[in-house]
C-alpha positions, 0 to 999 in steps of 0.5 A: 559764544560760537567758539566756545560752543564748538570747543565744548561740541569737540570736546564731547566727540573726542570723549565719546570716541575715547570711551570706544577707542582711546587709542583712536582719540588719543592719536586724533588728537596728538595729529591736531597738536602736534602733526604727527602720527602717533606711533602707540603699537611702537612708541620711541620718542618721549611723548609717544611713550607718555600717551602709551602710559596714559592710554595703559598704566592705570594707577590711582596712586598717580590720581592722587599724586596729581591731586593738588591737595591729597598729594601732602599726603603721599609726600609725607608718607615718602618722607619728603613733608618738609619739602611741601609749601604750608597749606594754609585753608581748603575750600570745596567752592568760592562761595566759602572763601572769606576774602578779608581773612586771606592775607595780603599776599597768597596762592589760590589753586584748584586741586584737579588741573593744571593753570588753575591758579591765581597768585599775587602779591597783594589782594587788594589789586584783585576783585574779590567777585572776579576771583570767585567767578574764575574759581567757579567757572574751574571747578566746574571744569573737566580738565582732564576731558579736553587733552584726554588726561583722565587721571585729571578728572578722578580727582575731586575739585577743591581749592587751597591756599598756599603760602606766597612764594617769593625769593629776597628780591621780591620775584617768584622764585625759578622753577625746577623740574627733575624728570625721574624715569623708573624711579632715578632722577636723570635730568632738570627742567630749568623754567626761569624770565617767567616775568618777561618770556618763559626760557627752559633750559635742561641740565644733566645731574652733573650741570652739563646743558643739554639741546632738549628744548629748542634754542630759541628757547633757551638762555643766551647765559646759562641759569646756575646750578642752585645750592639746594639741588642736591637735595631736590634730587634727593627728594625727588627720587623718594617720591618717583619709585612707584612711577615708570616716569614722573617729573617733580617740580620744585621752587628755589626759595632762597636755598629751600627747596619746595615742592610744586607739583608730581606731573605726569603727563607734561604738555598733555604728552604732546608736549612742542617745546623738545628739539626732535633730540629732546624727544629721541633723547628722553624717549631713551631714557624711558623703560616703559612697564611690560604689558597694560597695568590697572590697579584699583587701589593706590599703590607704593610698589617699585616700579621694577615690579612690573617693567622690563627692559623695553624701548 
C-alpha cells in the first residue's frame, strides 16, 4: 500500500508539473529512467528526438492510430485492412463480457495502453472474477499519466477481442517491428523466445544484422528473414506517411502477415534496450518536422509537408 501510495503521489507531481512545463517533467523523468540528461533544445540520438516529438508534434491522427480499436479504421483507409487480425466483440467495461460465450482460446486488450492485454490458449485455465477485476483495475488507469505519453490518455478505454494468434507449432508467433521514418520503413525489430527470455535482434531491409540492441540481447543464431516481409514493408509504408516516425508491428503467422500495433513512442522514448550505436544510428535516420506542430483534427497529409531536413 505504501508503494503504491507513493507512485500515484509521483505520478501526480509529475503531471502537475507537465501541465506548467512538459519539458521540465519530461527531462525529470528521462533522468530517472535513463540517467541521462535530456537534451530537447538539440535533440541527436533517437530517444531524445522521440521526447521532442512527443512534447511538440501534437496530432490527433496519432491518438487515434495508437487506439487499439479506432486504428481498424485508419488501417482500412491506407488499404492495409486484410492485414488487421478479426475483432471479434468490444466492450466499454468487464462487467459486459460473458465469459462463456468467449471461445476456448483468445486476446483481450484494453485499447488505451500498453501491456493491457491478457491472452491464452484455454479459458478455463483463468478465473473469470480475476480476469474482470485486471480488466477494471486498467480501465480505470491513466496510462499515458505515468511516462508523460498524452496521446495514451485521449483515447477512450474499451476492451476487444482478437482472435487468438498461434503459428503450426502451437507458440505465439514472432514479432516484427518495422521503424518507419518520414514515411519509409528503414529497419526491423525482431522480438523472438518470448517463452523463455525475450531476444531483439535488428535487420536493415536487405536482412543485414545490425548492433542496434546490446548483445547480451540478441541471438547467438540470427532469426531468418520470414517470407512474408516484403509485404509487412509494403504495408507498413502505407500506413506511416503521415508520421515523422511510427514503428508498425506485425505478427508472422505462418506467412500472413498481421498487424499488431502503430507505436509511436517505443519504450516511453526512454527506451534502455539500444546500444548508444542504436541510439546514434536511429537518431540519423530521424528528420525531425520544422517547427511545434498541433492539429486539431486528424490528419492524413505526407509528413514532407511539414519537415525539413534537420538533424
Amino acid at each position: 500500500m505504501i508503494k503504491n501510495a507513493r507512485r500515484r503521489l509521483w505520478r501526480s507531481t509529475l503531471h502537475r508539473i507537465s501541465r506548467v512545463s512538459p519539458v521540465t517533467a519530461a527531462q525529470i523523468l528521462y533522468f530517472r529512467k535513463t540517467g541521462k540528461y535530456l537534451n530537447v533544445r538539440k535533440p541527436r540520438d533517437f530517444n531524445e528526438k522521440l521526447q521532442w516529438l512527443k512534447i511538440y508534434w501534437h496530432d490527433p491522427l496519432i491518438t487515434l492510430c495508437a487506439d487499439k480499436y479506432e486504428m481498424h479504421q485508419y488501417v482500412i483507409r491506407q488499404g492495409c485492412g486484410n492485414a488487421l487480425n478479426t475483432l471479434l466483440s468490444v466492450y466499454h467495461s468487464p462487467e459486459e463480457i460473458d465469459w462463456d460465450e468467449l471461445p476456448e482460446r483468445f486476446a483481450l486488450k484494453c485499447t488505451h495502453g500498453c501491456g493491457y492485454n491478457i491472452v491464452t490458449r484455454n479459458k478455463h485455465e483463468l478465473d473469470p472474477e480475476v480476469v474482470k477485476r485486471k480488466l477494471s483495475k486498467w480501465m480505470g488507469e491513466k496510462f499515458g499519466k505515468g511516462n508523460l505519453e498524452p496521446h495514451y490518455d485521449k483515447i477512450t478505454p474499451r476492451i476487444i477481442l482478437e482472435r487468438y494468434i498461434e503459428n503450426r507449432a502451437g507458440l505465439l508467433p514472432m514479432d516484427y517491428k518495422i521503424y518507419c521514418f518520414n514515411g519509409v520503413a528503414k529497419l526491423v525489430e525482431v522480438c523472438s523466445e518470448r517463452e523463455r527470455e525475450l531476444k531483439l535482434d535488428f535487420f536493415d531491409l536487405a536482412w543485414n544484422r545490425l548492433a542496434i540492441s546490446f548483445e547480451t540481447l540478441q541471438r547467438e543464431s540470427p532469426p531468418e528473414r520470414p517470407a512474408c516481409f516484403d509485404e509487412m514493408v509494403a504495408y507498413a509504408e502505407k500506413l506511416a506517411q503521415p508520421f515523422p516516425f511510427v514503428r508498425v508491428d506485425f505478427y508472422d503467422n505462418d506467412g500472413v502477415p498481421i498487424l499488431g500495433e502503430l507505436t509511436f513512442t517505443p519504450g516511453s522514448s526512454m527506451s534502455t534496450c539500444y546500444s548508444e550505436y542504436g541510439l546514434r544510428y536511429l537518431g540519423d535516420l530521424l528528420t525531425l518536422p520544422e517547427a511545434p506542430f498541433d492539429r486539431q483534427t486528424p490528419s492524413t497529409s505526407p509528413p514532407g509537408m511539414h519537415t525539413i531536413h534537420r538533424t
